[in-house]
C-alpha positions in Angstrom: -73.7 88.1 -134.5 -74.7 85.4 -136.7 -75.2 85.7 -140.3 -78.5 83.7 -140.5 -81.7 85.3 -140.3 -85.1 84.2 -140.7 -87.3 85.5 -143.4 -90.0 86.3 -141.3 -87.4 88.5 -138.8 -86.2 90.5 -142.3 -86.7 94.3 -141.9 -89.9 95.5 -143.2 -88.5 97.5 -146.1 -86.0 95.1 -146.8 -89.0 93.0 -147.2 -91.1 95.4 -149.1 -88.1 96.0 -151.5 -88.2 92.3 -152.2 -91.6 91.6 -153.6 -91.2 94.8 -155.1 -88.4 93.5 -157.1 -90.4 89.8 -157.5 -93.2 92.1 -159.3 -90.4 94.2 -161.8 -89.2 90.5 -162.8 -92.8 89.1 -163.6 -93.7 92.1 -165.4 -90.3 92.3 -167.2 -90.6 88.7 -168.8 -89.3 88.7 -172.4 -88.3 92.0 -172.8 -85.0 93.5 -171.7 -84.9 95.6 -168.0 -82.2 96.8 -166.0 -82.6 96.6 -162.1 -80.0 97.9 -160.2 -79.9 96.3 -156.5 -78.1 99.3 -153.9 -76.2 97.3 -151.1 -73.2 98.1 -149.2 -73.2 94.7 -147.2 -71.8 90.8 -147.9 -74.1 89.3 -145.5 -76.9 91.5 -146.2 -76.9 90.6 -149.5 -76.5 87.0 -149.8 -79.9 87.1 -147.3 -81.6 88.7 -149.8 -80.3 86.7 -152.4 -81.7 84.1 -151.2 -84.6 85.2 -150.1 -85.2 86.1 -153.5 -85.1 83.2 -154.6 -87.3 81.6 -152.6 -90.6 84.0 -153.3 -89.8 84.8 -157.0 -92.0 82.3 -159.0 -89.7 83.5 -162.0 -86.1 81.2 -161.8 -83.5 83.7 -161.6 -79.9 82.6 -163.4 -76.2 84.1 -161.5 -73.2 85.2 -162.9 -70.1 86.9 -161.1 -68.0 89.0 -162.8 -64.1 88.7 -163.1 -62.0 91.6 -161.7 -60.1 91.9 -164.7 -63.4 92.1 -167.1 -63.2 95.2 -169.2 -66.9 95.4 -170.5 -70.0 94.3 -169.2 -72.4 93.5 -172.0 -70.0 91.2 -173.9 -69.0 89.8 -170.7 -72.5 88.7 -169.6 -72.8 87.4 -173.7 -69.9 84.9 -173.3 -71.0 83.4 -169.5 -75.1 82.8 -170.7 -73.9 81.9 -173.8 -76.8 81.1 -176.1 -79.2 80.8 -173.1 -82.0 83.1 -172.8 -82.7 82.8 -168.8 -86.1 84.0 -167.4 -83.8 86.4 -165.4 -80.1 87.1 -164.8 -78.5 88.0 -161.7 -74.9 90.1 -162.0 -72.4 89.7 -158.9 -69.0 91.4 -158.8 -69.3 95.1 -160.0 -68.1 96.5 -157.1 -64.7 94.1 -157.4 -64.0 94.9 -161.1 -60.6 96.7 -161.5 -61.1 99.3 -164.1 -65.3 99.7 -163.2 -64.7 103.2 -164.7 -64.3 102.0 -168.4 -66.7 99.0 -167.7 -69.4 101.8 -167.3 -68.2 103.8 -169.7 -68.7 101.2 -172.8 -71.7 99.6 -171.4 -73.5 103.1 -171.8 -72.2 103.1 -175.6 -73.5 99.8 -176.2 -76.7 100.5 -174.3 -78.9 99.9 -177.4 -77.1 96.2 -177.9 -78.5 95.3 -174.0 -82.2 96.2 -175.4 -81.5 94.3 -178.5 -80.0 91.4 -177.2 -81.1 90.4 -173.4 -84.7 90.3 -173.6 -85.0 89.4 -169.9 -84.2 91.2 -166.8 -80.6 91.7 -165.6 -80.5 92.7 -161.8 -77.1 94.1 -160.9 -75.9 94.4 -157.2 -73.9 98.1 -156.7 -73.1 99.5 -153.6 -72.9 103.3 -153.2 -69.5 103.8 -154.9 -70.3 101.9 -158.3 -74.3 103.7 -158.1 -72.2 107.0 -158.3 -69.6 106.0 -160.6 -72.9 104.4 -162.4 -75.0 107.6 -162.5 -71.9 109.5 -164.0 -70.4 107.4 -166.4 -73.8 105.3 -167.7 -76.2 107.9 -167.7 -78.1 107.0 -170.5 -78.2 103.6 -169.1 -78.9 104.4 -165.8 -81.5 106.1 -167.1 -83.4 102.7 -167.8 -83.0 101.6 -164.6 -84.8 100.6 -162.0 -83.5 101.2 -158.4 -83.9 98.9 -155.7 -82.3 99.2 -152.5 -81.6 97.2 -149.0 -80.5 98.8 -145.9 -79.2 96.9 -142.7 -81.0 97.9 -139.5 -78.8 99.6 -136.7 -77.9 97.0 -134.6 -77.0 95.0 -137.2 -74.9 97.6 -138.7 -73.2 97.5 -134.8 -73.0 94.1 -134.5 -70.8 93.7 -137.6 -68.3 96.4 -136.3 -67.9 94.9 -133.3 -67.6 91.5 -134.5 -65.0 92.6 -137.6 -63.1 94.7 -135.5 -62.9 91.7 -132.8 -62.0 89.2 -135.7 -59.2 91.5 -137.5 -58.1 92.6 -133.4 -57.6 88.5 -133.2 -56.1 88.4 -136.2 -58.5 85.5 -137.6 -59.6 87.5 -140.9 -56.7 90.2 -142.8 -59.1 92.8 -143.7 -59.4 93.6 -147.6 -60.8 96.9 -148.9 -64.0 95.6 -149.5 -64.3 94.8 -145.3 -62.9 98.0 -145.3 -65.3 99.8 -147.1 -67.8 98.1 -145.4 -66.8 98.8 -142.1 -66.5 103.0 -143.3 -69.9 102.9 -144.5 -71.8 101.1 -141.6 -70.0 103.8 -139.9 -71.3 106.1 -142.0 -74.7 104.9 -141.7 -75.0 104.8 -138.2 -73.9 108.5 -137.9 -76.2 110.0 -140.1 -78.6 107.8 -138.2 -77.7 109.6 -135.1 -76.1 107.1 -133.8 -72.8 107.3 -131.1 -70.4 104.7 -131.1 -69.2 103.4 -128.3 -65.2 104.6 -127.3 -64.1 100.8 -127.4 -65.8 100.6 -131.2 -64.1 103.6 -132.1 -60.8 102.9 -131.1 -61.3 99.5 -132.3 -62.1 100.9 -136.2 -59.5 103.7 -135.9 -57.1 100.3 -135.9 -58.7 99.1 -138.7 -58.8 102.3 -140.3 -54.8 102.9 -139.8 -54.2 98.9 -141.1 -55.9 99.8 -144.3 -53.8 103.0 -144.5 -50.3 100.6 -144.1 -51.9 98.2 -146.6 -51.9 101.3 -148.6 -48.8 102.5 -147.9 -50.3 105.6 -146.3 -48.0 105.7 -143.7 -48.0 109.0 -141.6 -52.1 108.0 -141.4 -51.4 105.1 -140.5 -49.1 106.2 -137.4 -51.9 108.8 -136.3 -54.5 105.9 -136.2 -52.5 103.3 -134.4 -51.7 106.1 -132.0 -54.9 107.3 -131.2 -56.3 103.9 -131.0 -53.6 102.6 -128.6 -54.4 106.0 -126.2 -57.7 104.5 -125.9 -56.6 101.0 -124.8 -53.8 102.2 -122.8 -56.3 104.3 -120.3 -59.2 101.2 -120.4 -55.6 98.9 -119.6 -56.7 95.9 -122.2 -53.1 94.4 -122.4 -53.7 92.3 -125.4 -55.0 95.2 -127.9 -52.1 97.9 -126.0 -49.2 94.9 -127.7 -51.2 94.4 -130.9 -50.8 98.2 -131.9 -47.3 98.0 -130.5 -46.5 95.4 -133.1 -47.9 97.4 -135.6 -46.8 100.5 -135.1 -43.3 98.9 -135.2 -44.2 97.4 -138.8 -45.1 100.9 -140.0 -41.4 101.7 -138.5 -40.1 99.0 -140.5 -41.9 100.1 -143.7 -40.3 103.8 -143.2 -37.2 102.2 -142.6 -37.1 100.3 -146.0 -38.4 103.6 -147.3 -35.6 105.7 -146.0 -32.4 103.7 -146.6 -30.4 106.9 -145.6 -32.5 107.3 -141.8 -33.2 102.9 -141.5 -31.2 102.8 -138.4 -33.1 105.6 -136.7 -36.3 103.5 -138.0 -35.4 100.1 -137.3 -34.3 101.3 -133.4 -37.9 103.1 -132.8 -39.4 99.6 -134.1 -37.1 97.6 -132.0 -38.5 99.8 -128.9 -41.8 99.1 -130.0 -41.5 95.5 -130.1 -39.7 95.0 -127.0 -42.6 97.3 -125.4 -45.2 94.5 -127.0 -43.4 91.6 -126.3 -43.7 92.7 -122.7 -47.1 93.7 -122.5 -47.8 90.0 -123.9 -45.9 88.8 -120.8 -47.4 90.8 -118.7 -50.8 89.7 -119.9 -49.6 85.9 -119.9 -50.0 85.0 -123.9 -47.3 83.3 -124.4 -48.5 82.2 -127.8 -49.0 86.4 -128.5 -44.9 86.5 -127.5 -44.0 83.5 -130.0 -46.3 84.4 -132.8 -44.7 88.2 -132.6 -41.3 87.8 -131.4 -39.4 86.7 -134.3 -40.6 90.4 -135.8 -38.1 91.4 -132.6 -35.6 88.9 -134.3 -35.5 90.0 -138.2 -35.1 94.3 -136.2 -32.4 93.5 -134.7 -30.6 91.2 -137.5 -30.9 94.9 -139.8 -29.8 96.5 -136.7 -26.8 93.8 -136.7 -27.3 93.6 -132.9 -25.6 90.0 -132.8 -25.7 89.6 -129.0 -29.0 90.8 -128.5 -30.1 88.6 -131.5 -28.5 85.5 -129.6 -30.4 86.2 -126.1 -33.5 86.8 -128.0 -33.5 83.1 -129.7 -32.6 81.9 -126.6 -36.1 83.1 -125.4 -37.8 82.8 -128.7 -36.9 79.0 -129.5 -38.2 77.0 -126.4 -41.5 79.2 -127.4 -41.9 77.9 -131.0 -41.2 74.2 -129.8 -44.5 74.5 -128.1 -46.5 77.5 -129.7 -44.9 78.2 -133.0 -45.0 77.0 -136.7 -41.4 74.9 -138.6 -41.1 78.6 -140.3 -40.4 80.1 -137.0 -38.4 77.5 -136.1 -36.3 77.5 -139.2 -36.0 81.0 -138.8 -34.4 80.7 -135.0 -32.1 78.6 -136.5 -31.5 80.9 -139.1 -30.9 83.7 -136.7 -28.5 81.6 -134.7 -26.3 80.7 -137.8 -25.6 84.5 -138.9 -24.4 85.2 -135.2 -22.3 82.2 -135.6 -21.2 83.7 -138.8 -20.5 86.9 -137.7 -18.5 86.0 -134.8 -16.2 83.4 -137.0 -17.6 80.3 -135.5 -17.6 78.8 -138.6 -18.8 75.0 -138.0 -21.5 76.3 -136.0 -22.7 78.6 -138.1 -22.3 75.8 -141.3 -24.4 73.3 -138.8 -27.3 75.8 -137.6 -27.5 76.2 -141.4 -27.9 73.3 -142.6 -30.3 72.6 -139.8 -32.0 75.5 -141.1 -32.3 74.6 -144.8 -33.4 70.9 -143.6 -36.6 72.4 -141.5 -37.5 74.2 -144.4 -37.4 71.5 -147.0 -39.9 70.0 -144.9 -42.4 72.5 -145.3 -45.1 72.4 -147.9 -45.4 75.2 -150.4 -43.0 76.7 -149.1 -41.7 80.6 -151.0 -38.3 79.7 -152.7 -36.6 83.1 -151.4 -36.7 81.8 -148.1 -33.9 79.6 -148.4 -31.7 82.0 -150.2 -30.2 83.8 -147.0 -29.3 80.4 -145.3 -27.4 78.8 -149.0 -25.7 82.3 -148.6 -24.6 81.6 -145.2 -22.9 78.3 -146.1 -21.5 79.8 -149.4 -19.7 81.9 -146.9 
């Protein structure tokens, strides 16, 4: 679904809420008011951003707050500097780190905001700050005016689909804001009535057990992926089946860097699952799913120290990455290569594929200096 919307196709309250908010500013000119804008969406918002901007007669001046800020009114202070603007637009709450103490001081300082802003401020909070808001800044909060802007339903379903397709394809990583986002148009459509669709809810209990291994919540993690993959296991989609098979075998490899005194037992149940993926991606004819995954297969069974293996993997692996891959999988390849040749005492070999190695790499722009450690080690020995 595409982000663009015309004014004039706007939801009627989201409409109403808008010249609602144009009439607070007009009225609100040269004395301080604090309008605080409820929205749980991106996209949503930056329509009605600018939207806003095109009825208010009233020029409206944006800041966007750092994460790191640790208090709001002497933050605002040093980005308007000695400005006075007609009205002043606040992005960011919902990012800031410590938003608890943020909320906290602003509601001591509340009388400095009255003394000192003699415009508007409009703030943009989602559900989780207005809370944190209504608790911590009470006295503040209880200036303010509330103004809020809902999605309609099948916008709400359109963005789940087309997240969930986007993080299944692995063009965005999602963050916990698109996390949160995705929970709460969730959310929103239950308590609208709504029932998702079985492909949609297996599709977001991946997302949800992603965010639970970006969060080290592992055991959730497992249970997600699982259920999720029983779902596209039944329908048969062969992509999606090897996409939680990869990941399931990463939350393997996170228990097995966990527990160094089980890793093997780890590392082997992520091995299986890779192998099973790397299949399924055969099976389904991607071979650029098999190289972009594969060397996941290769690093398993280097902790495994499954040498022959390891060897008849790259054998597979490296005519892949000549025509699908990146230099890094390449150079890893390579890389693989020399520690079998190292471990079975073929020492020239292992010296060359090294070198070869540590040449690929150099090439590389930007490349992480720890990459090349393991390879210098391998000619040291």
């Amino acid at each position: 679904m595409s982000n663009q919307q015309e004014p004039e196709n706007l939801p009627f309250d989201n409409e109403h809420s808008l010249q609602t908010l144009v009439r607070t500013i007009t009225f609100s000119q040269g004395e301080f008011s604090l309008i605080l804008l409820r929205c749980n969406y991106a996209a949503l918002r930056q329509r009605m951003v600018e939207r806003l901007h095109q009825l208010s007669p009233i020029h409206i001046s944006e800041i966007i707050l750092l994460a790191s800020v640790k208090t709001l009114y002497t933050n605002i202070r040093e980005q308007i500097g000695d400005e006075q603007p007609p009205a002043l637009m606040v992005f960011g709450l919902e990012l800031v780190k410590d938003v608890e103490t943020v909320l906290a001081s602003a509601n001591q300082v509340r009388e400095e905001f009255k003394k000192n802003f003699p415009f508007p401020i409009l703030l943009w909070v989602n559900d989780s700050v207005l809370q944190k808001f209504i608790r911590l800044a009470t006295d503040l909060e209880n200036w303010a005016t509330i103004i809020e802007f809902e999605n309609p339903t099948d916008d709400l379903v359109n963005l789940l689909q087309q997240k969930t397709d986007e993080i299944f394809a692995d063009e965005v990583t999602p963050n916990p804001q698109m996390c949160r986002e995705l929970e709460t148009a969730r959310k929103d459509l239950q308590n609208r009535g709504e029932v998702l669709e079985p492909a949609l809810q297996a599709s977001l209990k991946f997302v949800l057990g992603l965010n639970n291994y970006l969060h080290d919540q592992i055991d959730s993690a497992l249970a997600d992926y699982q259920q999720s993959l029983g779902f596209w296991q039944q329908s048969n989609y062969l992509e999606r089946q090897g996409i939680l098979f990869v990941n399931i075998a990463l939350v393997y490899n996170r228990q097995a860097e966990k527990n160094q005194t089980e890793n093997q037992r780890y590392w082997q149940d992520s091995k299986n699952y890779l192998q099973q993926a790397i299949e399924i991606f055969e099976l389904a004819q991607r071979s650029d799913l098999v190289a972009k995954h594969i060397t996941k297969l290769g690093e398993v069974l280097r902790h495994l120290q499954a040498w022959t293996e390891l060897q008849s993997l790259v054998e597979k692996s490296l005519p892949l990455h000549q025509n699908y891959g990146t230099s890094l999988q390449l150079a890893k390849d390579y890389g693989f290569l020399a520690e079998v040749a190292l471990e079975q005492s073929r020492w020239n070999e292992a010296n060359q594929l090294a070198g070869q190695t540590l040449q690929i790499l150099a090439d590389i722009p930007n490349i992480k200096s720890d990459e090349f450690g393991l390879y210098r080690f391998i000619l040291a020995k």
